[in-house]
C-alpha positions as CSV (number, residue, x, y, z in Angstrom):
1,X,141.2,132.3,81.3
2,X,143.4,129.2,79.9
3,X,145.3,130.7,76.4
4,X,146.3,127.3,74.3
5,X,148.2,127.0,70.8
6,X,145.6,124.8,69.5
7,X,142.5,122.5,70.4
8,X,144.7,119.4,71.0
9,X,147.1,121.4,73.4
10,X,143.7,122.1,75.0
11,X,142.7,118.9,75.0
12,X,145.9,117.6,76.8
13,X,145.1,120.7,79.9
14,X,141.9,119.2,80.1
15,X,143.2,115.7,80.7
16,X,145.7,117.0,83.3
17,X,143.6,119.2,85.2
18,X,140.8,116.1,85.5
19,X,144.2,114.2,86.5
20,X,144.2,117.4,89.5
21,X,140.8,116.9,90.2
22,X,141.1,113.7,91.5
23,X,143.8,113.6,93.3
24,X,142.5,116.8,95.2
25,X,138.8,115.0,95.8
26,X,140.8,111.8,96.7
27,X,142.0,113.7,99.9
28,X,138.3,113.6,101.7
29,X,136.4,111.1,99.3
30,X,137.8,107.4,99.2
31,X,137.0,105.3,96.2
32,X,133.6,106.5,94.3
33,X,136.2,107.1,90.9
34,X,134.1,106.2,88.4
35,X,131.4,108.2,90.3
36,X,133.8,110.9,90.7
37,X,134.5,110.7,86.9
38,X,130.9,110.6,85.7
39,X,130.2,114.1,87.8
40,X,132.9,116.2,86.2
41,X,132.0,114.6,82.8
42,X,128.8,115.9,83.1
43,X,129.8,119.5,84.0
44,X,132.3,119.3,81.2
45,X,129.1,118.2,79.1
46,X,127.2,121.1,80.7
47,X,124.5,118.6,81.5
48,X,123.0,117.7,84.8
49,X,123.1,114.3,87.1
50,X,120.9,112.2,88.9
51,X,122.8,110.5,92.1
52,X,120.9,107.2,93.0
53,X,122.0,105.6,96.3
54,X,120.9,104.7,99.8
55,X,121.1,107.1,102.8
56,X,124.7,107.3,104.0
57,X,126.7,106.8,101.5
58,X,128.0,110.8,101.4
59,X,126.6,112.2,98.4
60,X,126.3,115.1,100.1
61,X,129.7,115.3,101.2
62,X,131.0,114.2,97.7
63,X,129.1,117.2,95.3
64,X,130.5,119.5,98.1
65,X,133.8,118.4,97.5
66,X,133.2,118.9,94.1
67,X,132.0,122.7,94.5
68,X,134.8,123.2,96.0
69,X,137.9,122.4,94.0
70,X,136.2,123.7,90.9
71,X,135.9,127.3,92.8
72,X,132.3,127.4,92.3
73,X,129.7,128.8,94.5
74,X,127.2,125.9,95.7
75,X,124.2,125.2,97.5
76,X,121.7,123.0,98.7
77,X,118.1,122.6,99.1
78,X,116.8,119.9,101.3
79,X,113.5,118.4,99.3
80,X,110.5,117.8,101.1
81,X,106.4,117.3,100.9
82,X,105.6,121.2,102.0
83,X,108.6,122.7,100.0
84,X,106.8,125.3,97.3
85,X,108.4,126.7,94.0
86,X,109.3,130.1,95.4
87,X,111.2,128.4,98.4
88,X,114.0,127.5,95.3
89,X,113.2,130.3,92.6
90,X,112.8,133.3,95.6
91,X,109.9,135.9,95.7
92,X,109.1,139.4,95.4
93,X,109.3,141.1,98.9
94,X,108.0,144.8,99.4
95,X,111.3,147.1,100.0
96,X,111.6,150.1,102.0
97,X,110.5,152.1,99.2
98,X,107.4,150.0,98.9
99,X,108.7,148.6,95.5
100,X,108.5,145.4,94.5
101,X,112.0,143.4,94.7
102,X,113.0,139.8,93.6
103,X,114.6,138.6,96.7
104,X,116.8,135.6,94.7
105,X,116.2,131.7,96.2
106,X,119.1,129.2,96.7
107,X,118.7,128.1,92.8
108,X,121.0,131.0,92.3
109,X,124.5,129.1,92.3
110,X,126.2,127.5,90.2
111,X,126.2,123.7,91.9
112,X,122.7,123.1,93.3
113,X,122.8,119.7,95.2
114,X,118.7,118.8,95.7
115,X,118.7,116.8,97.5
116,X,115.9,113.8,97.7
117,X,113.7,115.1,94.5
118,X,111.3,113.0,94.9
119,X,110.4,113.6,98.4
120,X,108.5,117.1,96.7
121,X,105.3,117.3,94.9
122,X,105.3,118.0,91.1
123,X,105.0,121.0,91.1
124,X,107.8,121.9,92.8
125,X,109.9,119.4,90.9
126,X,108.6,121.4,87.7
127,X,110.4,124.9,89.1
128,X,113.8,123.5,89.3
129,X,113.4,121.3,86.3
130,X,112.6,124.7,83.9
131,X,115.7,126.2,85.4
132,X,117.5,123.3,84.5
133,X,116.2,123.3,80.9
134,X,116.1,126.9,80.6
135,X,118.7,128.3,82.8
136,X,116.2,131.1,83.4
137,X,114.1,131.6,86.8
138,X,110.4,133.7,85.2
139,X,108.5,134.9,88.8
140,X,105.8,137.7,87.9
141,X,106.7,137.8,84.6
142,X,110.5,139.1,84.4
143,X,113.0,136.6,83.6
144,X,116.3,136.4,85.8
145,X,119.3,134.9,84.0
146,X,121.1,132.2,86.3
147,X,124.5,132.4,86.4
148,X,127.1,130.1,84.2
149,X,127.7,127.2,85.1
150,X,124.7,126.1,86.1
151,X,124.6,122.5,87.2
152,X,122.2,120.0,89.1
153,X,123.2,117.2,90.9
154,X,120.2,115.8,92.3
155,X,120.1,112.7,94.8
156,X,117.0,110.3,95.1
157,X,117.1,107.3,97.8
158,X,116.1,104.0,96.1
159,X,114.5,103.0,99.5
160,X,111.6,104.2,101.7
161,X,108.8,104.9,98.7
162,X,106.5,106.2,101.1
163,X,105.8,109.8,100.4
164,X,107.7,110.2,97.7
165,X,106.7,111.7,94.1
166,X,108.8,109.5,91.2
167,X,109.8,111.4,88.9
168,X,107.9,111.6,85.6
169,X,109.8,109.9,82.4
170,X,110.0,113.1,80.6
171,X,111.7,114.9,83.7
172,X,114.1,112.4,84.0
173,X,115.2,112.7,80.3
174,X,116.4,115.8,81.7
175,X,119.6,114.1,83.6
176,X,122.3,113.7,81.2
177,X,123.7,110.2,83.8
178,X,121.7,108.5,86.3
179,X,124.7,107.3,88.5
180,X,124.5,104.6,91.0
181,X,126.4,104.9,94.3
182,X,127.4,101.5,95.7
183,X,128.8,100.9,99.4
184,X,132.3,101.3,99.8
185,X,134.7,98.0,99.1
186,X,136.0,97.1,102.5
187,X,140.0,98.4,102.1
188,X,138.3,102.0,100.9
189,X,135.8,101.8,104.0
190,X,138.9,100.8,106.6
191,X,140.7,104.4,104.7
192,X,137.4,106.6,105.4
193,X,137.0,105.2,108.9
194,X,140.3,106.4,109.5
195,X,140.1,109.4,107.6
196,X,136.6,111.1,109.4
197,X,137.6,109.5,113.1
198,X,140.7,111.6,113.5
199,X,141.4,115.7,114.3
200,X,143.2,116.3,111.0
201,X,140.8,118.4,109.2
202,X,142.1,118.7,104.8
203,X,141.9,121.6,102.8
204,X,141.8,121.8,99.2
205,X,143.2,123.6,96.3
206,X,140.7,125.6,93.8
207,X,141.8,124.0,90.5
208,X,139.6,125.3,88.0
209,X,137.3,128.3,87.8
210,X,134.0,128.5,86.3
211,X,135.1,130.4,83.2
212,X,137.8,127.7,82.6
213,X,134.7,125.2,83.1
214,X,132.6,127.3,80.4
215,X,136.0,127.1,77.9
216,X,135.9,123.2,78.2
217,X,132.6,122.9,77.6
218,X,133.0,124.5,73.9
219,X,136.4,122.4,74.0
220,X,134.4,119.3,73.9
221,X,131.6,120.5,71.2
222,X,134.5,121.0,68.9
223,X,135.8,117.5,69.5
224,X,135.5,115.5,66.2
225,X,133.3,112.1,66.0
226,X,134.3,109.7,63.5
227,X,131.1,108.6,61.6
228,X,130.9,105.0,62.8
229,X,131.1,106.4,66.3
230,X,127.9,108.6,65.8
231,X,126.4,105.5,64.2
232,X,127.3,103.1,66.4
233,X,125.5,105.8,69.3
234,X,122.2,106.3,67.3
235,X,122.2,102.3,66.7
236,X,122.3,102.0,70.6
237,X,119.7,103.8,71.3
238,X,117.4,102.2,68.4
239,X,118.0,99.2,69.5
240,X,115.9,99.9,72.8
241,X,113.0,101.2,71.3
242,X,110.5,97.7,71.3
243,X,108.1,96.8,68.7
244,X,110.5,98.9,66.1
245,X,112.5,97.0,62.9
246,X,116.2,98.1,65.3
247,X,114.6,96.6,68.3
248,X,116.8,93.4,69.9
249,X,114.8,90.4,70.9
250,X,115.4,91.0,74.8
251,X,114.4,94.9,74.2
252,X,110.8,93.7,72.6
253,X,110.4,91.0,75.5
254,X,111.3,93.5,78.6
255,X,111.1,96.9,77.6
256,X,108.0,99.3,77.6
257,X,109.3,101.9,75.9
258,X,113.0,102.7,74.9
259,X,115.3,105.8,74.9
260,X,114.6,109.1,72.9
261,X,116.9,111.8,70.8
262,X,118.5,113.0,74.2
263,X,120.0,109.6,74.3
264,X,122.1,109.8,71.1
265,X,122.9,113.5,72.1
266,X,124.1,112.7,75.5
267,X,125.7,109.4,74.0
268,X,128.1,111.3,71.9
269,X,128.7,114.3,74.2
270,X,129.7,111.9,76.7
271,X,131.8,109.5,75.0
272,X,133.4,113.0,73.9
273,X,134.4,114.0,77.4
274,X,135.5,110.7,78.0
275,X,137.8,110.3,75.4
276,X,139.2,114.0,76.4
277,X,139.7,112.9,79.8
278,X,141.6,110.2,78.7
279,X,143.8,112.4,76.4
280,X,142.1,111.2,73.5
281,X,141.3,113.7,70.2
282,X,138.5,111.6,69.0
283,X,136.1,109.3,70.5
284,X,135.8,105.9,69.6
285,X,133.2,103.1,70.2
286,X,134.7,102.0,73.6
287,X,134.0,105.6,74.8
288,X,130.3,104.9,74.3
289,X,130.3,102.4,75.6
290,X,132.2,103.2,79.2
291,X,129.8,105.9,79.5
292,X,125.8,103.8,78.0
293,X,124.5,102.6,81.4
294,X,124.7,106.1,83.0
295,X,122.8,107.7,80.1
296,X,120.6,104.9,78.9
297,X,119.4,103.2,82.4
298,X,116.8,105.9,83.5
299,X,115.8,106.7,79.8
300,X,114.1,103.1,78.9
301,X,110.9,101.7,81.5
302,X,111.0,97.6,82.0
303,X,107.6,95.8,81.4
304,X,105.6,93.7,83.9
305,X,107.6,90.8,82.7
306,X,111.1,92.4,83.1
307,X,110.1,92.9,87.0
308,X,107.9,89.8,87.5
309,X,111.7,88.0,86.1
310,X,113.7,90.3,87.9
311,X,115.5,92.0,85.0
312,X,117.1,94.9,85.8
313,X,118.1,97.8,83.6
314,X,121.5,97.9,83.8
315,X,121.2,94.1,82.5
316,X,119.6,95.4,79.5
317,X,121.9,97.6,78.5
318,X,124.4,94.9,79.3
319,X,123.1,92.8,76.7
320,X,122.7,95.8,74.2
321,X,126.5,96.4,74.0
């Protein structure tokens, strides 16, 4: 366990060892930093993330990677149509002794990649998503503790709608980001081509362990939030709610509905990681703002007319800030 003078001597570690981080996932993933940055925020945060892309793009590879410079132990549980709640939780199995035992499921980790959630039905969703909330698995009435940190990254392909089970609003308030993976710019794809096609295989360093992890995340509760910040959060997120007297003019014309609590929580949590991976002590507004899309783009629902026009979220928030 890290021993520091004080909270701004802490602050600095954290700043260096995200500075680690990096340069250790750089070695086997090329570009994706601002993917790469949201991820470890939102362990930091203690929160959990949604991974948007297409197929292809290593997301798998990536929240490996992850998993394993923060010494943490990870797994991964391939979603699909026929997949039922005990396949993640586990099950009681009879035992030599004809007792009842909880044989544990892969949810027990403390990085769970699930992979294409919305490829199960709802009520499998609903199993992980209570662990998530709870950080408790309850199978025939006992409740087994998960280990700390617990973390989900799950992944969802944009494409291919057929058989898949969105994910209910409510459920996805759950994700602290929704990040978007984009293809690789062409100098970063030319680096992974040549990085994958040759026999050099990389190993990395462990550079944090998960009671470090645990440390940080208190860290960055304590981190003070000037008043205008927390404001200038809470006004964000008012200001996508339509048909209220905060509501903007393109909010009321495209949105549904907007963003609830979560998003002022996550708001400020997040612009408080981001300022202590910069080095900052305090956040200010352009640490809300570096970090809105992520946690406002799957918390507010376009109207007919927003997808009749083409509006996408991520222009709405756009036009927010």
């Amino acid at each position: 366990m890290m021993q520091y003078k004080s909270d701004a001597e802490a602050i600095d570690g954290l700043a260096s060892h995200y500075k680690e981080l990096r340069n250790e996932i750089s070695k086997i993933i090329v570009g994706q930093e601002e993917v790469v940055r949201l991820v470890i925020s939102s362990v930091m945060c203690d929160g959990h993330s949604l991974l948007v892309g297409v197929p292809g793009l290593a997301k798998t590879l990536l929240i490996k990677t992850i998993a394993d410079v923060l010494d943490l132990s990870f797994k991964r549980i391939q979603f699909t149509p026929d997949l039922m709640p005990s396949d993640i939780t586990g099950s009681e199995i009879l035992n030599e002794k004809r007792e009842f035992q909880f044989n544990r499921g892969p949810i027990f980790a403390n990085i769970i990649l699930a992979d294409e959630i919305n490829r199960t039905p709802p009520k499998t969703q609903a199993a992980l998503l209570e662990a998530m909330q709870e950080r408790v698995v309850t199978y025939g009435g006992h409740a087994h503790r998960l280990e700390l940190p617990f973390f989900v990254l799950a992944t969802q392909n944009p494409i291919e709608q057929e058989g898949t089970y969105p994910l209910p609003e409510a459920q996805l308030d759950r994700f602290m980001f929704n990040i978007l993976l984009t293809y690789l710019s062409f100098s970063d794809e030319v680096q992974m081509v040549k990085n994958t096609t040759s026999n050099q295989s990389m190993s990395l360093k462990k550079i944090i362990s998960g009671n470090d992890i645990l440390f940080y995340q208190n860290l960055i509760r304590k981190i003070p939030v000037a008043e205008n910040v927390l404001q200038y959060a809470v006004n964000l997120v008012h200001k996508t709610r339509p048909n209220t007297s905060a509501a903007t003019e393109k909010a009321n014309q495209y949105l549904q509905w907007g963003a609830g609590p979560r998003a002022s929580q996550f708001l400020v949590l997040g612009a408080k990681c981001n300022a202590a991976l910069n080095g900052k002590y305090s956040p200010d507004i352009e640490d809300v703002k570096a970090i809105a899309a992520p946690v406002l783009r799957h918390r507010i629902v376009r109207n007919y007319k927003a997808e009749a026009e083409g509006i996408e979220t991520d222009d709405i928030v756009k036009s927010l800030l």
